[in-house]
C-alpha positions as CSV (number, residue, x, y, z in Angstrom):
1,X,25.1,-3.8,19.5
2,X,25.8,-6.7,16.8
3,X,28.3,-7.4,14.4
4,X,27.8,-6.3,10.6
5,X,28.9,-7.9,7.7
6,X,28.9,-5.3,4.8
7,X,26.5,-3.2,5.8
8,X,23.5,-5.8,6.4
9,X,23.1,-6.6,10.5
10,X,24.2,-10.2,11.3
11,X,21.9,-11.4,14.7
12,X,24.2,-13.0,17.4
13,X,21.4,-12.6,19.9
14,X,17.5,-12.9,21.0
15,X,17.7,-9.1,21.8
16,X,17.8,-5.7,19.8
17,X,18.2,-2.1,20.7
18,X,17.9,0.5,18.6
19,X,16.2,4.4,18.8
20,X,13.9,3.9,15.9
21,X,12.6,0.6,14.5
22,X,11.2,0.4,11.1
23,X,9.1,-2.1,9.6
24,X,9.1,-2.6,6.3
25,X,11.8,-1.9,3.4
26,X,9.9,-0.5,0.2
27,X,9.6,3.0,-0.6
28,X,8.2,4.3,2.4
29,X,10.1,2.0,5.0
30,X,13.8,3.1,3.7
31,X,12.5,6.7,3.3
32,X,11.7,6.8,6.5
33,X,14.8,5.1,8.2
34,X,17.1,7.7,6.2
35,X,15.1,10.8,7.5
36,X,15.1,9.0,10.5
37,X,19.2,8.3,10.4
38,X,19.8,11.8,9.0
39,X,18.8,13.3,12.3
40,X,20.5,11.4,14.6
41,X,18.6,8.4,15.7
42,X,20.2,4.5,15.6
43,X,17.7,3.0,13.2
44,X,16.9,-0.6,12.6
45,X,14.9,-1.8,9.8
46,X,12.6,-5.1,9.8
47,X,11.2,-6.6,6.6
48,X,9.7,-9.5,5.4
49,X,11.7,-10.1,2.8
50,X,15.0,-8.7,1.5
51,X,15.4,-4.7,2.2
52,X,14.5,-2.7,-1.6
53,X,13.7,-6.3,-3.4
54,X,10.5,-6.7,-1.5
55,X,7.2,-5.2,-1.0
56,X,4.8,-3.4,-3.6
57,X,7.1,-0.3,-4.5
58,X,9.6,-3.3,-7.0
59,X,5.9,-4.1,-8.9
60,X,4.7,-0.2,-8.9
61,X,5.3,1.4,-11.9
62,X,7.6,4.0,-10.5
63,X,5.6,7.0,-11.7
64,X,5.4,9.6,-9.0
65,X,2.6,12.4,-8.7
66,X,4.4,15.7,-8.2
67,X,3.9,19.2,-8.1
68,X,8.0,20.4,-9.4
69,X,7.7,23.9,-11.1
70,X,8.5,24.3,-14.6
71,X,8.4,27.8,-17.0
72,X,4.8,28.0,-18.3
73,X,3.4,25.7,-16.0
74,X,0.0,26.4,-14.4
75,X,0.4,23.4,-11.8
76,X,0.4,23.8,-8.1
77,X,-0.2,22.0,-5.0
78,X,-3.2,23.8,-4.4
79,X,-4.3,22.2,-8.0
80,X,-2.7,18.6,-6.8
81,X,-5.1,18.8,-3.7
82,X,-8.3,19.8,-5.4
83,X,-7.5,16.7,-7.6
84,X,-7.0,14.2,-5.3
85,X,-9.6,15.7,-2.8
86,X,-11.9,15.4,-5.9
87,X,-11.1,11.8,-6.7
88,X,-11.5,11.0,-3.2
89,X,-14.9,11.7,-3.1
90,X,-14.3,14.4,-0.6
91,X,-14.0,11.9,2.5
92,X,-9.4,12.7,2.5
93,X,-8.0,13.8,5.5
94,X,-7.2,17.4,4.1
95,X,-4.9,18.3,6.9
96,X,-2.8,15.1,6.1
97,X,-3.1,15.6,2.0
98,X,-2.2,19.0,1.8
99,X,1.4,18.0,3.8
100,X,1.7,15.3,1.1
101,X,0.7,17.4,-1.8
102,X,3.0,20.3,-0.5
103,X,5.8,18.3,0.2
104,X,5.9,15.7,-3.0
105,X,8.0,17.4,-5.5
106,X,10.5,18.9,-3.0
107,X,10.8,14.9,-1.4
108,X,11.2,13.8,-5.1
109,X,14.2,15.8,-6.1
110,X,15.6,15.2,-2.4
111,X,15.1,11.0,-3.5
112,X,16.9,12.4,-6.6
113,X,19.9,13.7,-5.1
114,X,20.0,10.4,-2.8
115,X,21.2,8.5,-6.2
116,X,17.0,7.7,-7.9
117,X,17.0,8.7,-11.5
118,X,14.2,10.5,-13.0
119,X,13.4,10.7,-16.4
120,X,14.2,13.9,-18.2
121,X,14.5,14.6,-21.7
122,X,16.8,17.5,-22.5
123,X,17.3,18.0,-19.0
124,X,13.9,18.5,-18.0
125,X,11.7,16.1,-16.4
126,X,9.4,14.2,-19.0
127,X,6.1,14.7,-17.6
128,X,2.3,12.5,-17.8
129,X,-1.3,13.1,-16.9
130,X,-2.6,9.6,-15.2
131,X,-6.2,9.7,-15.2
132,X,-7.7,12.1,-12.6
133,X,-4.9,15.1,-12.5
134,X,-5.7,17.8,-14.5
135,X,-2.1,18.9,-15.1
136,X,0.9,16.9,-16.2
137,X,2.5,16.4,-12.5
138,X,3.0,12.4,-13.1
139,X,7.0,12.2,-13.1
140,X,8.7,8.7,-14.3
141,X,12.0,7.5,-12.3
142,X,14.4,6.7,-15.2
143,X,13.7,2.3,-15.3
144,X,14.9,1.8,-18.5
145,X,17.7,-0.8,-16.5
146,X,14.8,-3.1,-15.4
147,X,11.8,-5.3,-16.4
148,X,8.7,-3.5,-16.5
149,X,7.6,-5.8,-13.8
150,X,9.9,-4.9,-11.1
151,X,10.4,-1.3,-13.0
152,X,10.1,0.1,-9.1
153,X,13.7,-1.5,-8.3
154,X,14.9,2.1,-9.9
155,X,13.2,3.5,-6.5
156,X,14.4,1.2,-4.1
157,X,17.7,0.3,-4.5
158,X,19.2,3.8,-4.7
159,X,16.8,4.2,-1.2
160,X,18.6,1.0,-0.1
161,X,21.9,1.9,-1.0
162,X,21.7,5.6,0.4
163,X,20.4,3.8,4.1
164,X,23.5,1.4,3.7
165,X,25.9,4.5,3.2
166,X,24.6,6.4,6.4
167,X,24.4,3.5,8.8
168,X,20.9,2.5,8.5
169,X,20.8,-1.8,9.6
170,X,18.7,-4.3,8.2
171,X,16.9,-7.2,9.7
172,X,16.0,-9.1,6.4
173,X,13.7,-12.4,6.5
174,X,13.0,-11.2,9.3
175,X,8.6,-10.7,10.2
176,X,7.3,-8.6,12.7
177,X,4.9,-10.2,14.4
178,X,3.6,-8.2,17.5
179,X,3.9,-4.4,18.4
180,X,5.4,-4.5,22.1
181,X,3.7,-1.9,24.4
182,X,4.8,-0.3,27.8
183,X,2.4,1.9,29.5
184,X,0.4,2.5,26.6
185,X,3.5,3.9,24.7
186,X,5.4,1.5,22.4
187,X,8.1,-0.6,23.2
188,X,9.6,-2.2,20.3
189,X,8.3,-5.4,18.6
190,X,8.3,-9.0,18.9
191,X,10.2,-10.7,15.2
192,X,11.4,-13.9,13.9
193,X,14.5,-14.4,12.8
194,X,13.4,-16.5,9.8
195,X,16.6,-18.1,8.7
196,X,18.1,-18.4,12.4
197,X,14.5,-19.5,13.3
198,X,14.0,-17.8,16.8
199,X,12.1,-14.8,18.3
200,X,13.8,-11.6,18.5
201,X,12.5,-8.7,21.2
202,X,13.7,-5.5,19.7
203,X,13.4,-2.6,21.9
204,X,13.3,0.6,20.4
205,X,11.8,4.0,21.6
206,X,9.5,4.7,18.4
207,X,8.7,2.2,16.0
208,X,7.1,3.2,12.5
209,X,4.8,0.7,10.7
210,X,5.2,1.0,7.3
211,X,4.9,-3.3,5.5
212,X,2.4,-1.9,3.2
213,X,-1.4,-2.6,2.3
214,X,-3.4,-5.8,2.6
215,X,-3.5,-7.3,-1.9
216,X,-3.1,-10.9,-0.5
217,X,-6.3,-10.8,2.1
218,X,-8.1,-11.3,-1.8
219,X,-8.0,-14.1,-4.7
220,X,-6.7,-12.1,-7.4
221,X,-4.0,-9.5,-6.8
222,X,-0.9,-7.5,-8.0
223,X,0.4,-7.1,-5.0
224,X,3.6,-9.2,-3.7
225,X,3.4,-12.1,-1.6
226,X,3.9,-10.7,1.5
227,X,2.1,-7.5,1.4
228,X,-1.0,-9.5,3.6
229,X,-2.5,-6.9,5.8
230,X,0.3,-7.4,8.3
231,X,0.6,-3.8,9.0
232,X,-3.5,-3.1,9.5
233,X,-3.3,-6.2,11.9
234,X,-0.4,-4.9,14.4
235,X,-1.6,-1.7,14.5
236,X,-5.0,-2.8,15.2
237,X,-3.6,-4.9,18.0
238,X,-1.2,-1.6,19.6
239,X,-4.6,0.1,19.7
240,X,-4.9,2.3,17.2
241,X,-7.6,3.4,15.4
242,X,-8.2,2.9,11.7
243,X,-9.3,4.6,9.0
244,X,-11.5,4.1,5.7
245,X,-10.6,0.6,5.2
246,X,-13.7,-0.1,2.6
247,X,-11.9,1.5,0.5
248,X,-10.0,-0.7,-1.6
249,X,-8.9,0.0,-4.8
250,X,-8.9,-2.4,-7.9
251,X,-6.6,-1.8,-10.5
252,X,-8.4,-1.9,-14.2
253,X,-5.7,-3.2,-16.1
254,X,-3.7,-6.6,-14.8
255,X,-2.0,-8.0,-17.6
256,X,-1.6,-12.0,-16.9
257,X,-0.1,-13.1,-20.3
258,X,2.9,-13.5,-21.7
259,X,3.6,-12.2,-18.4
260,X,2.0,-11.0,-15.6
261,X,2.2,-6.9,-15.3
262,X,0.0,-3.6,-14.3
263,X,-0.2,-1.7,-17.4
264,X,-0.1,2.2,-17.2
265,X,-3.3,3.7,-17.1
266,X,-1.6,7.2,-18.1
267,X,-2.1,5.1,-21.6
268,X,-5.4,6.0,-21.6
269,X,-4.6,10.1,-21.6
270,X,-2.4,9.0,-24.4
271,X,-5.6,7.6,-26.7
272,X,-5.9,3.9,-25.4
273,X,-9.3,2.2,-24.8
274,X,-10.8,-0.4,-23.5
275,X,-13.0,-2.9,-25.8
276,X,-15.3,-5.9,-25.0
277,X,-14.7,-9.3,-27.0
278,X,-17.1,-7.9,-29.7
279,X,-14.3,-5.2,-30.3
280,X,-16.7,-2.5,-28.9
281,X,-15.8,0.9,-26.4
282,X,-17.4,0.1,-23.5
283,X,-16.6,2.8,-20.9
284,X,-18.7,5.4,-22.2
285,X,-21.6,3.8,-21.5
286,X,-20.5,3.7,-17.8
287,X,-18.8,7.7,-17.6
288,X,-20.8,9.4,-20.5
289,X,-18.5,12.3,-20.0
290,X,-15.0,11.0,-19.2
291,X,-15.2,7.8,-21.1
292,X,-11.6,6.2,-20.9
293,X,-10.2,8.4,-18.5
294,X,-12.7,7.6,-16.2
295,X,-11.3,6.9,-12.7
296,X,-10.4,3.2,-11.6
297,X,-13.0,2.7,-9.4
298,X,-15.3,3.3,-12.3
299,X,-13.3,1.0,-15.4
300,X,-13.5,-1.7,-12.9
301,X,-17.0,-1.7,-12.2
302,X,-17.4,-1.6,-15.9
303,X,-15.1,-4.4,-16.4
304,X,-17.2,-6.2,-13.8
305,X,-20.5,-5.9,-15.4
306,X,-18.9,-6.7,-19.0
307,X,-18.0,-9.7,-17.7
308,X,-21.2,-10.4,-15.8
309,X,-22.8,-9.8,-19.1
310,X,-20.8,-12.2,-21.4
311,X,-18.4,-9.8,-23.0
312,X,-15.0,-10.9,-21.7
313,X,-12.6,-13.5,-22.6
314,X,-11.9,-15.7,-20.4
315,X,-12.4,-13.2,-17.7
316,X,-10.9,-10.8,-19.2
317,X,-11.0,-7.3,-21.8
318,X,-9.3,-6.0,-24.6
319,X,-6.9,-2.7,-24.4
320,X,-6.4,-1.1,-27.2
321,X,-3.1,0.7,-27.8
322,X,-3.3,1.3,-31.0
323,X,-3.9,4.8,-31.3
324,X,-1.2,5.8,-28.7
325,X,1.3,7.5,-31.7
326,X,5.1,5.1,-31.5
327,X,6.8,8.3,-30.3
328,X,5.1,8.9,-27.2
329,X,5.1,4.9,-26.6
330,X,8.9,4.9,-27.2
331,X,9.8,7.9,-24.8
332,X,7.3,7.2,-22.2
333,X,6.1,3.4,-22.1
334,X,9.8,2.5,-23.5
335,X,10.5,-0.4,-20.7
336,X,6.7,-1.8,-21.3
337,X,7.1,-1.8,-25.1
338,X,10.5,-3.5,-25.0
339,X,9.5,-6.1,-23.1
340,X,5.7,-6.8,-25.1
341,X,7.7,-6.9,-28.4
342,X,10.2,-9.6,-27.0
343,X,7.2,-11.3,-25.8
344,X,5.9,-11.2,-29.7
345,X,3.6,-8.7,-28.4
346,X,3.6,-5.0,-30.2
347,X,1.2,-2.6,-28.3
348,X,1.1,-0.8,-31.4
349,X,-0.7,-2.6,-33.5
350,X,-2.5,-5.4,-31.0
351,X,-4.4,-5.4,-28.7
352,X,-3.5,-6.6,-25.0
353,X,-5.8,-8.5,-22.4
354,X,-6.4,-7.1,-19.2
355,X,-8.7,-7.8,-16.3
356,X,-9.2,-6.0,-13.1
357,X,-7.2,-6.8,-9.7
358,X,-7.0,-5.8,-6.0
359,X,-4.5,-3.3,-6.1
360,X,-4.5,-1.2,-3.5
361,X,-6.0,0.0,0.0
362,X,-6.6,3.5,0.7
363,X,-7.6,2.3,4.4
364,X,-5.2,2.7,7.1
365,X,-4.1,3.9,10.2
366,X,-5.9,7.0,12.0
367,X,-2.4,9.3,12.2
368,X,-2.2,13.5,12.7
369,X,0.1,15.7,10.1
370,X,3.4,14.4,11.7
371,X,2.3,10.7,10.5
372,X,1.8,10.2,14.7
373,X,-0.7,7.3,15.9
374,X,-2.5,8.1,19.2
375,X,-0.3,4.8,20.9
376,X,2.7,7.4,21.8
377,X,6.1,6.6,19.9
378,X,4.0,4.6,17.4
379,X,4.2,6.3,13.8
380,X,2.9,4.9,10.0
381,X,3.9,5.4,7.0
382,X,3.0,4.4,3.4
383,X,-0.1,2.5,2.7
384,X,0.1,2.0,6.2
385,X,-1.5,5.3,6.6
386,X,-5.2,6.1,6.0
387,X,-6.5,9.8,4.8
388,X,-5.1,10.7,2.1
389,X,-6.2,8.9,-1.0
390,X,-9.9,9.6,0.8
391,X,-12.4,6.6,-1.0
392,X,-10.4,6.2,-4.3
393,X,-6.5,6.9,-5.2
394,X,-5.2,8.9,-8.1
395,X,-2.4,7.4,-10.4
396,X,0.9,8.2,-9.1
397,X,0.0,9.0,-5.8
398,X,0.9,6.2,-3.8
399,X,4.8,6.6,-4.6
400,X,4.5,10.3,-3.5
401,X,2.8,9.6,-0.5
402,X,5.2,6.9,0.4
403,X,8.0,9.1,0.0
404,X,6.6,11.8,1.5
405,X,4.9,10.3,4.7
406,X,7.9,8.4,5.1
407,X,9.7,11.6,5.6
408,X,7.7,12.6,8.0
409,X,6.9,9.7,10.4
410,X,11.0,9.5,10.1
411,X,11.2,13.1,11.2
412,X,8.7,12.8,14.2
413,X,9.9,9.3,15.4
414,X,13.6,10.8,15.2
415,X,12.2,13.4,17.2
416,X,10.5,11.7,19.7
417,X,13.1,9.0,20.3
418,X,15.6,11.9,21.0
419,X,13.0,13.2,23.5
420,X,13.0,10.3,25.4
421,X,16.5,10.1,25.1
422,X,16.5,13.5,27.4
423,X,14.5,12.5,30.1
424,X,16.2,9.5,30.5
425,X,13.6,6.5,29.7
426,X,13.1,4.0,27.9
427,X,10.2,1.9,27.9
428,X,10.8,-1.8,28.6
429,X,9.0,-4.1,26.3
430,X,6.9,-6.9,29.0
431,X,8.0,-9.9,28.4
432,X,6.2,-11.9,25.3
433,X,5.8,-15.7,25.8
434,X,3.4,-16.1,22.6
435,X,1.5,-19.9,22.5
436,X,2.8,-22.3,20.3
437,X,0.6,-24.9,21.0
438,X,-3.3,-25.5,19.5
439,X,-5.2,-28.3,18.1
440,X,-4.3,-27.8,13.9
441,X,-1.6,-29.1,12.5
442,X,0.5,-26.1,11.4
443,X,-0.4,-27.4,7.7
444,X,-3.3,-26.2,7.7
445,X,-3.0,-22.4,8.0
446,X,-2.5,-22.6,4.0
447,X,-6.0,-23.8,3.3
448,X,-7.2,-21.3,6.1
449,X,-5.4,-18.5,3.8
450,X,-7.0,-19.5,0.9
451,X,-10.4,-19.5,1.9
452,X,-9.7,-16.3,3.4
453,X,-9.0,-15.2,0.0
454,X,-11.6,-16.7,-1.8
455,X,-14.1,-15.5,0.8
456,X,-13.0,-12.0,0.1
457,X,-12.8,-11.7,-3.4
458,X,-16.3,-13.4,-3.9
459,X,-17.9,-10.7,-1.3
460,X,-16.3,-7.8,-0.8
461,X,-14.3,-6.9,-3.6
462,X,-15.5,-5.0,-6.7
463,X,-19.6,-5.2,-6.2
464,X,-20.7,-5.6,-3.1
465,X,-23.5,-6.3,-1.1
466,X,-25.1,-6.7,2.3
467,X,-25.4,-10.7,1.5
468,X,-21.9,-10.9,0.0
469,X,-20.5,-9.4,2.9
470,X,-22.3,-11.5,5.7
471,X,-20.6,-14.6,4.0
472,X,-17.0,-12.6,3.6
473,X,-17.4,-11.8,7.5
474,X,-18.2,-14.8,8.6
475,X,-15.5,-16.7,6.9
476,X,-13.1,-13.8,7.8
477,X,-14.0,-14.7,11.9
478,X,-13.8,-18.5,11.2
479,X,-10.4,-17.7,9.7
480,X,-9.1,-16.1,12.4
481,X,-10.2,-18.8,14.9
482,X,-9.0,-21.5,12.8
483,X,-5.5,-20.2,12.6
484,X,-5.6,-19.1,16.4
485,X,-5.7,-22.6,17.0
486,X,-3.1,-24.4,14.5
487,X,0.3,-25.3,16.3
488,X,3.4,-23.9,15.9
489,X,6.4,-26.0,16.8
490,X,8.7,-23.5,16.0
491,X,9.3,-19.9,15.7
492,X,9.2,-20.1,11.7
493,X,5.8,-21.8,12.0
494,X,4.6,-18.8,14.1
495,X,5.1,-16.4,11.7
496,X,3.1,-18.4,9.5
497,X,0.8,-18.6,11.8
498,X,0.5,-15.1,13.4
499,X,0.3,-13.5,9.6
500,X,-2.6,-15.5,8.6
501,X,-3.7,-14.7,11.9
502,X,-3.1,-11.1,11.1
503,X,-4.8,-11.4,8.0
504,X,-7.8,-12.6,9.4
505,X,-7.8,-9.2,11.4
506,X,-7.6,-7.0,8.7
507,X,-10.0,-8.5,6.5
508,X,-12.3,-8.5,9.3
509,X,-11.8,-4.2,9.3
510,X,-12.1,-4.0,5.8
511,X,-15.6,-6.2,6.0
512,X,-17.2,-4.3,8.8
513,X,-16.3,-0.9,7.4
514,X,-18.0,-2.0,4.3
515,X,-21.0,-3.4,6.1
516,X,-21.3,0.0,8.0
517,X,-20.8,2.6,4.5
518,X,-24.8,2.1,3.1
519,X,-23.7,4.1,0.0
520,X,-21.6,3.6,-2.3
521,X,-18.7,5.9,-2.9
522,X,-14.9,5.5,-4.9
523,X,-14.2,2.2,-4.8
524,X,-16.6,1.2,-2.3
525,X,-19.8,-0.2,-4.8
526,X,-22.8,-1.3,-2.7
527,X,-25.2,-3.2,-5.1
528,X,-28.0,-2.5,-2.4
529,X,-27.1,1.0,-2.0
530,X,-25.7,1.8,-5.0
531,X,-26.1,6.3,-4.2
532,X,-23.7,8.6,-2.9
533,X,-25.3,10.4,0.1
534,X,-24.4,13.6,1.6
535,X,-24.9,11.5,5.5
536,X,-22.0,9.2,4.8
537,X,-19.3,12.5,4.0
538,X,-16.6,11.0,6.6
539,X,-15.3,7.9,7.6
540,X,-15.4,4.8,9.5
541,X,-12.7,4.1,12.2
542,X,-12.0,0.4,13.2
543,X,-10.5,-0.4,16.8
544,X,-10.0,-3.3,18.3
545,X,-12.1,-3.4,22.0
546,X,-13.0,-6.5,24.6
547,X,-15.4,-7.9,22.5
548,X,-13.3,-7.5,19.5
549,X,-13.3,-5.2,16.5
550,X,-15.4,-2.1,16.5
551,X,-16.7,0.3,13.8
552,X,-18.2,4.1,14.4
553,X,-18.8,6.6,11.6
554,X,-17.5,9.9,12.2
555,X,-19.0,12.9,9.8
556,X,-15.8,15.2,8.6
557,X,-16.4,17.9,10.4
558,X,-16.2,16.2,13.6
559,X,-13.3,14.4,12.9
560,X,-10.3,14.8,15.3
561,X,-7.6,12.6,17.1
């Protein structure tokens, strides 16, 4: 098919074949290209960026939520699902969460014996309770060999290195920038060859989705650069449905200076608070009964309205460490102590600023148990997928549902790509000729990004309301017209060009949905409707139709794909 040099596929062509093609390279991605490898199938992975150094798994803190038995324990999946159903606000797809919830701690120790190194202590595996889980389930990978910043590199690099040693081939710098469709079943994908600068048709007989959530559609974010809502956007345009995107989750505690970091919120089942600029506990005030281990959704509406009130410093809040006892800091927060006290910083006895952040989405595709899309061949994986997190996400559950969905949308697409192998066909991807004229100058798709941003965290990010939202739609629509219509003299400038594009799309979803919910529920905080009602128990599903992007509510019960 192509030439390798080590183990990293070197293009010589405009066209790819392959039996599954995966796109994106974090945790989920490589997951699911080495279930996917492991059973057969020639597998070809797409990414952004450089396979296991990009994507939000490097900036995750590498704690995993996982049921793994242990003598004494009263912990069960059964107890994992309640929790996260719970913290969901009851609107999870339950069919979906209990395969992730089942399947989580036996994934984990696979991802163990594929080279990642958990923490253990004595030979058992040193164990947290992240705000939400009733039971200590919240197992750390062993990151002590990297900044706490990129402490997820201890996850993705053995997942890299395993894919290399199987035969798994990487298209790095490499954006996917159109599903390719054949008789309503998927194709392949359209790509650019970023450093060759040229288009690439990849055919491929399934194709799993899995570049992540949409961080950079807002202003302020954790989330790396290219994690832009590119995978909402192609699946949108493939036709499927999806899911729940109000729901996106801010993250409580963004630490900006001496450098820019999430900081654990298991810290706060440990005994750390957060204070207001008079030195004053705040969070009780908002959760009488669970105080500082109130869930995020909740510590970042309170850090919103401390702020709104004049209580913040420089936009941002105090967290206090200082009752956390050195011992626990030292075997459990060792990699974020190390590198506060070579910053001159010592969690134990100061305080550290912290402000809220877009974090992460628990929107996503529409998908059944197998991590299967309605478009046939067409899987998701990761944040990718909607249904599980329901309206808010549990600490440590985004790792275990990459791993976990990844496994499975590697199994199916395996599967599947076999299938067709049997009977003989293959779709053939119709020939893409994408415009590269328009009437902007390529130079301005920057400015269109950053009002796009702007317009989203100003209206439909922590507090919203039916005003705020108007004016995040409307500049969401202007974006995407605006960028529809800058040139692009060259294959590099149409990936700029068709991701802000692509943004445009998802922020769109994630606007409508939120105009549609009149409640407010998990992360989603109407101003104007600021109840949880009984009606709104389901979701909203997003597709994209003639007349452009659609939203209907469907109640639970009559949920189905």
């Amino acid at each position: 098919m192509s030439s390798i040099r080590g183990l990293v596929l070197v293009i010589p062509r405009e066209s790819l074949e392959c039996d599954v093609l995966v796109v994106g390279a974090a945790a989920a991605g490589l997951t699911a290209a080495i279930e996917a490898r492991m059973r057969g199938a020639s597998v070809l992975v797409a990414c952004k960026g450089k396979a296991g150094r990009s994507g939000n798994t490097v900036v995750a803190g590498s704690q995993l939520a996982a049921v793994v038995p242990y003598p004494g324990s009263e912990d069960s999946p059964e107890q994992h699902f309640e929790d996260t159903l719970a913290g969901g606000r009851w609107v999870n797809d339950e069919d979906l969460l209990a395969e992730v919830v089942s399947r989580a701690g036996p994934q984990l120790l696979r991802a163990e014996g594929w080279g990642m190194r958990l923490l253990r202590s004595e030979g058992e595996l040193v164990r947290r309770t992240p705000p939400g889980h009733r039971f200590p389930r919240g197992i750390q990978t062993d990151n002590a060999a990297f900044p706490v910043s990129t402490a997820g590199l201890s996850i993705t690099l053995p997942l890299r290195r395993k894919a290399e040693e199987i035969g798994v081939h990487f298209l790095e710098d490499c954006p996917v920038i159109r599903l390719l469709l054949s008789d309503g079943e998927v194709a392949g994908a359209l790509a650019v060859d970023m450093e060759g600068d040229r288009l690439l048709t990849i055919g491929a007989r399934a194709v799993i989705v899995a570049a992540g959530g949409g961080g950079q559609l807002f202003d302020r974010t954790n989330n790396t650069r290219g994690i832009a809502g590119g995978s909402f956007g192609l699946l949108l345009e493939a036709g499927v449905a999806l899911r729940d995107m109000e729901f996106v989750q801010f993250y409580p505690c963004q630490m900006n200076s001496p450098f820019k970091t999430v900081i654990a919120s298991p810290l706060f089942s440990e005994g750390a608070v957060l204070r207001n600029r008079h030195g004053e506990r705040f969070m009780p005030l908002y959760d009488p009964d669970r105080g500082d281990l109130a869930t995020r959704d909740v510590m970042c509406q309170a850090i919103f309205y401390e702020l709104q009130k004049g209580n913040g410093i420089d936009g941002e809040v105090y967290m206090d460490c200082t009752a956390v006892p050195e011992e626990v800091l030292q075997r459990k927060y060792f990699s974020l102590v190390r590198d506060l006290r070579r910053h001159g910083i010592d969690p134990a006895r100061q305080w550290l600023r912290v402000t809220a952040t877009t974090h992460f989405f628990m929107g996503g595709a529409r998908v059944d148990r197998r991590c299967a899309t309605r478009v046939r061949g067409l899987f998701a994986a990761g944040e990718a997928v909607g249904g599980v997190h329901g309206a808010n996400r549990l600490s440590g559950n985004a790792l275990s549902e990459a791993i976990t969905t990844g496994a499975l949308a590697g199994a199916a697409a395996a599967e599947h790509a076999q299938a067709s192998q049997r009977r003989g066909s293959r779709p053939d991807p119709a020939p893409v000729s994408p415009d590269m004229g328009g009437t902007l100058k390529p130079d301005a798709l920057e400015e269109i990004r950053a009002e796009l941003r702007r317009a989203m965290w100003n209206g439909a990010s922590i507090v919203r309301s039916e005003a705020s939202l108007r004016a995040a739609l409307d500049a969401a629509r202007t974006c995407a017209r605006a960028a529809s219509e800058c040139g692009a003299t060259t294959p590099a400038l149409m990936a700029r060009r068709e991701e802000t594009r692509l943004m445009a799309l998802a922020a769109e979803a994630v606007v409508i949905s939120a105009l549609a919910r009149r409640e407010s529920r998990g992360a989603h905080f109407r101003e104007d409707f600021p109840r949880t009602e009984d009606r709104w128990l389901g979701s909203n599903l997003v597709r994209l139709g003639p007349e452009g992007l659609e939203v209907v509510f469907v109640p639970k019960q009559g949920e189905s794909l």
